[in-house]
Legacy VTK file of the C-alpha trace (Angstrom):
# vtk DataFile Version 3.0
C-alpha trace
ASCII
DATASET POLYDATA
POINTS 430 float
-30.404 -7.418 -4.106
-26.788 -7.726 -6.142
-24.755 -5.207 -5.790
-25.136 -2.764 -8.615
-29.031 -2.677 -7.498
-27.300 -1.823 -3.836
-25.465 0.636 -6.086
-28.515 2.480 -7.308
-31.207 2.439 -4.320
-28.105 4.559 -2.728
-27.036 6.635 -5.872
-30.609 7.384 -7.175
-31.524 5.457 -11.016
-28.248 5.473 -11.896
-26.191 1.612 -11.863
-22.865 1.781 -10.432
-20.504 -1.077 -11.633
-17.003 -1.491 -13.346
-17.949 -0.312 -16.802
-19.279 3.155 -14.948
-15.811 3.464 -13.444
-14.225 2.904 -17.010
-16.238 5.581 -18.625
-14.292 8.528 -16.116
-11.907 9.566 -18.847
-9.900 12.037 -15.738
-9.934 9.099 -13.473
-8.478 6.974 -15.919
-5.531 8.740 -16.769
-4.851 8.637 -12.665
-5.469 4.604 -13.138
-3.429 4.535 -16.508
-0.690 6.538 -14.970
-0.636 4.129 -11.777
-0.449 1.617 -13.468
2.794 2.380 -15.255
4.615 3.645 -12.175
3.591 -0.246 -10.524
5.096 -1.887 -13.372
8.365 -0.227 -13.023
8.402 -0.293 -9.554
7.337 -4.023 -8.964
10.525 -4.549 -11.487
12.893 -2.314 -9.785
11.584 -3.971 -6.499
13.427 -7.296 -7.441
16.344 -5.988 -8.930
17.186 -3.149 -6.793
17.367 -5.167 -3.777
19.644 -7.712 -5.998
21.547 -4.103 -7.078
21.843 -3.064 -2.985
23.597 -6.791 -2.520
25.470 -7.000 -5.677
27.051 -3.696 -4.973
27.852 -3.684 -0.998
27.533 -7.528 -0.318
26.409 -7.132 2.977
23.179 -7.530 5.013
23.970 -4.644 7.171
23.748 -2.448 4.646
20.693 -3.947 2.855
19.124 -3.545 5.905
20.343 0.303 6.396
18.992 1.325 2.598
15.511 -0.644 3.703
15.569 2.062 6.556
16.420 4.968 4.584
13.472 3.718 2.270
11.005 4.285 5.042
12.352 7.505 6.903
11.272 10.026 4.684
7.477 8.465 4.693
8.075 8.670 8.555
9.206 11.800 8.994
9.227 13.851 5.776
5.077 13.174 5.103
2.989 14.549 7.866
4.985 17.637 7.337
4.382 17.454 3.309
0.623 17.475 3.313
0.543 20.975 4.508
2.556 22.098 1.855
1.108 20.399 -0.677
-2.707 21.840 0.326
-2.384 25.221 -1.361
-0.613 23.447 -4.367
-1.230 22.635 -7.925
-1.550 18.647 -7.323
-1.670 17.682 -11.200
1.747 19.629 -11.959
3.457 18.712 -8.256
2.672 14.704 -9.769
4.045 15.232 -13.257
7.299 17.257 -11.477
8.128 14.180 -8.523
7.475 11.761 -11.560
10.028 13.499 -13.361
11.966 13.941 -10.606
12.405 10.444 -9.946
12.835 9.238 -13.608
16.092 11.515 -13.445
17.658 10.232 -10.623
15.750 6.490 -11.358
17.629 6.723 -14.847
21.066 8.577 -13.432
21.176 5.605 -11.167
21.039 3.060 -13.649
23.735 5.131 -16.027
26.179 5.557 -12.943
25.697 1.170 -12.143
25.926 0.546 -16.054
29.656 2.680 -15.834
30.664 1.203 -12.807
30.398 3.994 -10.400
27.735 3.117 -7.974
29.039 2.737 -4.531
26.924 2.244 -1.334
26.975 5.974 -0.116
25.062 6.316 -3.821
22.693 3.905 -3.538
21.645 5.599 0.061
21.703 8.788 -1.406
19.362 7.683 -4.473
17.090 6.195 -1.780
16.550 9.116 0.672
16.005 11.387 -2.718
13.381 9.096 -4.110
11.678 8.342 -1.170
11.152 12.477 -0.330
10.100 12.937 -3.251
7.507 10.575 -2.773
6.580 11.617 0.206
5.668 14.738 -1.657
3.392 13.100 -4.303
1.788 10.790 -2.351
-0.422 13.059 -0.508
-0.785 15.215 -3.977
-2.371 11.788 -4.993
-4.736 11.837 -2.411
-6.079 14.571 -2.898
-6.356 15.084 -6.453
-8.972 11.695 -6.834
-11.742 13.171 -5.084
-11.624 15.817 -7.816
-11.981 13.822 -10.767
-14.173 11.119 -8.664
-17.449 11.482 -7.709
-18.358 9.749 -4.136
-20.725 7.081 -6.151
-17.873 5.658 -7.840
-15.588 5.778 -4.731
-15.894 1.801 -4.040
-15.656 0.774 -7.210
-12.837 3.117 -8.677
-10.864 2.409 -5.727
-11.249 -1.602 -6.378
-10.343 -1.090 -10.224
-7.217 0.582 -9.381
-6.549 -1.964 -6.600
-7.370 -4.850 -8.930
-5.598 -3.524 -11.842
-2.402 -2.853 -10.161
-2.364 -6.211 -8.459
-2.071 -8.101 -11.676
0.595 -5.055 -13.201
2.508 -6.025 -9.837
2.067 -9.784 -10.900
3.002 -9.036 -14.391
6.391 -7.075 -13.184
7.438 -9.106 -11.017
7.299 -12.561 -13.213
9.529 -10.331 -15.969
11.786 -9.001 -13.591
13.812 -12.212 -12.954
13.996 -12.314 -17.090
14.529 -8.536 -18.139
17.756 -9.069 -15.240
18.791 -12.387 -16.573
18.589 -11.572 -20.491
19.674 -8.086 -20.100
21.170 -6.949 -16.703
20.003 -5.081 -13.442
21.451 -1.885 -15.204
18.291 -2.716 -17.977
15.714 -3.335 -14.711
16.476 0.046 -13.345
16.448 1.909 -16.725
12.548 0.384 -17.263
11.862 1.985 -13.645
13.010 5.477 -14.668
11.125 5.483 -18.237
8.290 4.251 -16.437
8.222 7.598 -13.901
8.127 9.849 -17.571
5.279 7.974 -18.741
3.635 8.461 -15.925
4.548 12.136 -16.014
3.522 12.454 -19.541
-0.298 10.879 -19.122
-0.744 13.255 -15.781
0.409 16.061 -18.427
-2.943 15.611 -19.848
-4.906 15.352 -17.182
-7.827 17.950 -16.601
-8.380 18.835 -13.148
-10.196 22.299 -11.721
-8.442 23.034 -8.312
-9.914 25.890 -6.521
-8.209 27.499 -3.090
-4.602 27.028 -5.013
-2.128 29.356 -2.344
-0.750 32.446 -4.303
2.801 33.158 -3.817
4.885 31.342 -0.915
3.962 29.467 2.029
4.604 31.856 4.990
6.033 29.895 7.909
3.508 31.163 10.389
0.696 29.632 7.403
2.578 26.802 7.172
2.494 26.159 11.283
-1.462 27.114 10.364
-1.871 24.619 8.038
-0.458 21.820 10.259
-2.280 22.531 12.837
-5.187 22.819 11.145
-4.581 19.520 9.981
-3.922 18.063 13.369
-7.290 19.537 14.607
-9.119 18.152 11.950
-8.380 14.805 12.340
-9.060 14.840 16.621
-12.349 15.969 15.526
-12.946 13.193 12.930
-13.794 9.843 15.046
-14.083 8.017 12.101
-11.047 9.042 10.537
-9.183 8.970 13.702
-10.274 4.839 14.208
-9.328 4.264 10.544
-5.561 5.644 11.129
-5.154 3.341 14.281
-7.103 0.593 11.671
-4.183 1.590 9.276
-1.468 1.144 12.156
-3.157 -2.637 13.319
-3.168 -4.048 9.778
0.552 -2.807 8.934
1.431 -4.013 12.519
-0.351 -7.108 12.156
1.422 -8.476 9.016
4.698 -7.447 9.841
5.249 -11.539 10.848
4.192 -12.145 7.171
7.001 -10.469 5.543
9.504 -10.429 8.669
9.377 -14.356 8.994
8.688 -15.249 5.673
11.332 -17.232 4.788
11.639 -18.869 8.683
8.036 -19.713 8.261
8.652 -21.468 4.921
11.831 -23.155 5.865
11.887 -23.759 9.772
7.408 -24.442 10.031
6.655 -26.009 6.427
9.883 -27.466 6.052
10.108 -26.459 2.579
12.143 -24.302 0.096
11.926 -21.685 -2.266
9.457 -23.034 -4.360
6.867 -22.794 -1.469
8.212 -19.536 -0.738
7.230 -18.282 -4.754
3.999 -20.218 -4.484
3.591 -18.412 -0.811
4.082 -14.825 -2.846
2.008 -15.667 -5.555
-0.984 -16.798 -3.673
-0.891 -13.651 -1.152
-0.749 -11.036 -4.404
-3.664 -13.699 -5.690
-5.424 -13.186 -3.045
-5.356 -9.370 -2.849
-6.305 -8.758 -6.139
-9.299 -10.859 -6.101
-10.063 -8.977 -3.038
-10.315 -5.606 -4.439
-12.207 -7.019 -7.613
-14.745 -8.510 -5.373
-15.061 -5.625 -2.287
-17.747 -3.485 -4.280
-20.005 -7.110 -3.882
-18.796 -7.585 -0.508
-19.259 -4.157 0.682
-22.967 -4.247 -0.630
-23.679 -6.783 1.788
-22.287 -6.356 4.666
-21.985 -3.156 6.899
-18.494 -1.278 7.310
-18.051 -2.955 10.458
-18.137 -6.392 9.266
-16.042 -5.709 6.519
-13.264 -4.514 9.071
-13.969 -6.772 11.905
-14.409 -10.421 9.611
-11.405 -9.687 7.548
-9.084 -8.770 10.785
-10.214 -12.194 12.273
-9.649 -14.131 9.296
-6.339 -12.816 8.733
-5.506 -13.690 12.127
-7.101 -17.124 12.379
-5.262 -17.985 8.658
-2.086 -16.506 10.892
-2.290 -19.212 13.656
-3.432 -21.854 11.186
0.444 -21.803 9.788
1.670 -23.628 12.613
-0.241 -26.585 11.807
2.654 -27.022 9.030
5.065 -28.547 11.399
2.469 -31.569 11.853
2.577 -32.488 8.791
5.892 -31.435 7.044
6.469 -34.597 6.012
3.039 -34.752 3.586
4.436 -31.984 1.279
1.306 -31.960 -1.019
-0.357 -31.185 2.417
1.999 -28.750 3.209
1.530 -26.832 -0.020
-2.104 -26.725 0.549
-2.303 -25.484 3.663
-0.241 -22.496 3.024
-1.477 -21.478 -0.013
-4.875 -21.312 1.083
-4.359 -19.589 3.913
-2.029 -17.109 2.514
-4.379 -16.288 -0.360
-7.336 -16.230 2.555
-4.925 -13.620 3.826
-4.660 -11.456 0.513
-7.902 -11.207 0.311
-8.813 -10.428 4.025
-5.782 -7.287 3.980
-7.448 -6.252 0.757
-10.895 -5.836 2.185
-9.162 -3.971 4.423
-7.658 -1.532 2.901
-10.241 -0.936 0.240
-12.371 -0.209 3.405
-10.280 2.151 5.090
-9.337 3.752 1.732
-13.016 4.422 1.167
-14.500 5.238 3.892
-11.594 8.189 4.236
-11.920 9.417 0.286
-15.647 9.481 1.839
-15.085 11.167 5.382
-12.298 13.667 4.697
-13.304 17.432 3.383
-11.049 18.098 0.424
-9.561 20.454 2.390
-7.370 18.689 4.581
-6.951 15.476 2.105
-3.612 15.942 1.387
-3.002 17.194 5.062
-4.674 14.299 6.989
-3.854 11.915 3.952
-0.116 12.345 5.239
-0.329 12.124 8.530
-2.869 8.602 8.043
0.003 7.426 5.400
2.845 8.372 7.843
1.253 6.722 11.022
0.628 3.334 8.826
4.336 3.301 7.774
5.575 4.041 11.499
3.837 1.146 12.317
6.080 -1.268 10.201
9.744 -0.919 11.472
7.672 -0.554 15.254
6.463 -3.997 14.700
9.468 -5.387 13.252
11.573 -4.781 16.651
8.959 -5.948 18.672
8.889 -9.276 16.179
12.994 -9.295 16.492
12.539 -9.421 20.184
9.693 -12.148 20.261
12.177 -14.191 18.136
15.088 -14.148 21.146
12.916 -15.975 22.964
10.130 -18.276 20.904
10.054 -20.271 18.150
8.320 -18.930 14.964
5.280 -21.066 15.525
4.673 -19.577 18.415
5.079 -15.800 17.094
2.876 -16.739 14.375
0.681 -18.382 16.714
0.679 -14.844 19.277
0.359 -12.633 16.506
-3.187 -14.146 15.013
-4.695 -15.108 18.529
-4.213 -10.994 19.902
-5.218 -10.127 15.855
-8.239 -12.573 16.029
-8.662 -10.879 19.576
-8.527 -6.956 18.621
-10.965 -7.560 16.113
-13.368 -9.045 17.832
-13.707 -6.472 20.621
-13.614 -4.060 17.567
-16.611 -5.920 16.503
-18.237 -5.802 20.159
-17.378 -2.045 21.055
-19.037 0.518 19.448
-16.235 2.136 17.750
-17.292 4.196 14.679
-15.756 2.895 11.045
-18.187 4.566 8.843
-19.914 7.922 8.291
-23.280 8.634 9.767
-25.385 5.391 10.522
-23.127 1.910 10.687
-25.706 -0.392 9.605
-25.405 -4.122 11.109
LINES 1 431
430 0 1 2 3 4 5 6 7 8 9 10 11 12 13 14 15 16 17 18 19 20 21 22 23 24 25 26 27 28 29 30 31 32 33 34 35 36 37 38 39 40 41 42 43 44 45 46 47 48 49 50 51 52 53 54 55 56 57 58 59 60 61 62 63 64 65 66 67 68 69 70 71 72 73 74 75 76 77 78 79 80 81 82 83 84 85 86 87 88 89 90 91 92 93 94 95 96 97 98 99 100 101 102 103 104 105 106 107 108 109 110 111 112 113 114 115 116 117 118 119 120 121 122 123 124 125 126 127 128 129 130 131 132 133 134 135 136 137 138 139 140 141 142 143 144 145 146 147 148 149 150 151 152 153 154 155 156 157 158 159 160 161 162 163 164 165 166 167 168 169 170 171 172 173 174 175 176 177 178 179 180 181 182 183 184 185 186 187 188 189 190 191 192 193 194 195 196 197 198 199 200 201 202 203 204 205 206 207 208 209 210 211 212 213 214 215 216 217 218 219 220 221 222 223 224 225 226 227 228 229 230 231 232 233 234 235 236 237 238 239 240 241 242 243 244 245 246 247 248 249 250 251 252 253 254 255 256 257 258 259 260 261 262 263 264 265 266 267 268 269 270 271 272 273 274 275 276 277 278 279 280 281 282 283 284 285 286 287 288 289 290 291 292 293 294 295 296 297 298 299 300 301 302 303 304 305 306 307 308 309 310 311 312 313 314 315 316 317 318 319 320 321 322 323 324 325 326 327 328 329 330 331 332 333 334 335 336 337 338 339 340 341 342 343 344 345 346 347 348 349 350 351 352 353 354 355 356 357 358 359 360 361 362 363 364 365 366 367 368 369 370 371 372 373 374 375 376 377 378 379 380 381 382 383 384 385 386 387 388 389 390 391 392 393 394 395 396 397 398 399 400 401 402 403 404 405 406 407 408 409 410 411 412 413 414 415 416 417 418 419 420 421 422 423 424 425 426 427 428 429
């Protein structure tokens, strides 16, 4: 049985497939919209770190604006989701888009006239990065109103797919737009890209019921959070997929912590391994998504979750094998790429997963609520992981992190696998 027959014995006579997903005119103004905001962002990715370093020329305070970056989805979002509940989620996207092409676009305008300093480029960061924290959960929340739940697997692949290969796209014309025509250029691209965004969510159709009249009373507000907080000790399911969430940013942290050690101290290569080392782990990802509607139709929730977590740490463990044969460079090549785009794929699996099975377990009621408290535990985990990776380092080599990390990865999954903790909604077919 393929998978759009899979599709159908579960949906009734009607096929589910890409073309279905295409044909949701709402949802693909969210897609269309998405896919703008990646393309400016997976510019301004390159050339705003080159900006941070340009301006301040030190790694101290590249490292202090990567901070900033992540506080606000730390500590501003689990306290956002309860505001944005009672909201109107189509015009609280369009305003943070706009929001953020302002001060995207007053950034670039203050570099281009020589006034950027580093207190500016902090400030810009915690500004964009709460305002995000704001429309993130908004996001969240509005899909499942222009989505049915028989196009959850597939719409959420699309998007995946689609803004993989934006992400691609961006970030092979960064390094040009910068070198023909400046970082101030980059950054500009980044801010129109927020209004176009804003512009296509203008036109978005949406019917929100249980919108909150007037303001948010503080003693609602406590309400709402705790509301929140409730729901999501009652939700097993839910519950296991923000730990899930947690493990798989945890669990990668090596990958982009010891990327360039890996590359340089394991492979004993340079940066061309490094690009080809990027390119095969976006690769990977995007074929990932594309394929997860087949995958999922074959095999249950918990083999999704538990064979991609012990691939990704087998492929992890398999890098040290690079140091044995460093000096066979085709070899070397091989090795990595394959098991970095093994990787990509197994971390998309997993997220598609977890993303559907929430979009399918969580009442629209508390979406945006427990949406920000699942996005802010999954960020936590990062900068968590990276100290305990910074410590590891003191004291072993990076083939032997690397080596750690995917044996205890290979390990958690596989009493995931043996325990019978819940990943999916009702029965969790074998």
């Amino acid at each position: 049985m393929d998978n759009r027959e899979h599709a159908a014995g579960e949906n009734g006579c009607e096929k589910v497939g890409y073309r279905e997903i295409l044909r949701q005119k709402e949802y693909r103004k969210i897609i269309l919209a998405g896919l703008i905001n990646r393309f400016g962002d997976s510019i301004d990715a390159i050339a705003f770190t080159w900006l941070v370093y340009a301006i301040t020329g030190d790694a101290a305070w590249s490292a202090l604006v990567f901070a900033a970056n992540q506080l606000p989805s730390v500590l501003v979002q689990p306290f956002a989701g309860a505001l944005v509940e009672g909201m109107d989620k189509k015009k609280l996207m369009v305003v943070t888009d706009i929001v953020r092409g302002i001060t995207t676009s007053g950034l670039a305008i203050l570099y281009l006239a020589g006034d950027v300093d580093p207190w500016i480029l902090l400030a810009f960061t915690l500004i964009n990065s709460t305002v995000e924290a704001f429309r993130l959960p908004a996001a969240l929340a509005v899909t499942p109103l222009v989505l049915e739940e028989k196009y959850y697997t597939y719409g959420t692949s699309l998007s995946s797919t689609l803004s993989t290969v934006v992400q691609m796209i961006g970030m092979g014309m960064a390094g040009v737009i910068i070198g023909a025509f400046g970082i101030g250029a980059a950054i500009v691209i980044d801010g129109v890209s927020f209004f176009g965004s804003a512009l296509i969510l203008g036109f978005l159709r949406v019917r929100e019921t249980n919108l909150r009249r007037g303001s948010l009373q503080a003693k609602e507000y406590a309400a709402a959070l705790k509301g929140g907080l409730q729901y999501l000790k009652k939700q097993p399911v839910i519950r296991n997929f923000c730990l899930l969430a947690v493990l798989i940013n945890a669990v990668i942290t090596p990958l982009n912590a010891l990327q360039s050690p890996l590359i340089q101290d394991v492979m004993g290569q340079g940066s061309g391994l490094l690009s080809a080392f990027a390119l095969a782990l976006t690769a990977g990802m995007g074929i990932g998504s594309f394929l997860y509607p087949f995958i999922s139709s074959k095999l249950s929730v918990r083999l999704q979750v538990t064979g991609a977590g012990m691939l990704v740490g087998a492929c992890m463990s398999c890098y040290t094998l690079g140091s044995s044969v460093q000096a066979r460079v085709r070899m070397v090549y091989v090795l990595t790429t394959v098991m970095t785009f093994v990787i990509g794929m197994s971390i998309s699996v997993l997220i598609s997963a977890l993303n559907v099975q929430f979009m399918k377990a969580v009442s629209q009621e508390y979406m945006a609520r427990v949406g920000s408290i699942f996005n802010a535990g999954a960020c936590a985990a990062t900068p968590a992981a990276s100290l305990a990776v910074s410590a590891l380092a003191a004291f072993c080599t990076v083939s032997q992190i690397f080596l750690f990390s995917g044996a205890v990865c290979v390990i958690i999954f596989l009493v995931m696998k043996l325990s019978g903790i819940r990943l999916e909604q009702g029965y969790d077919r074998e």
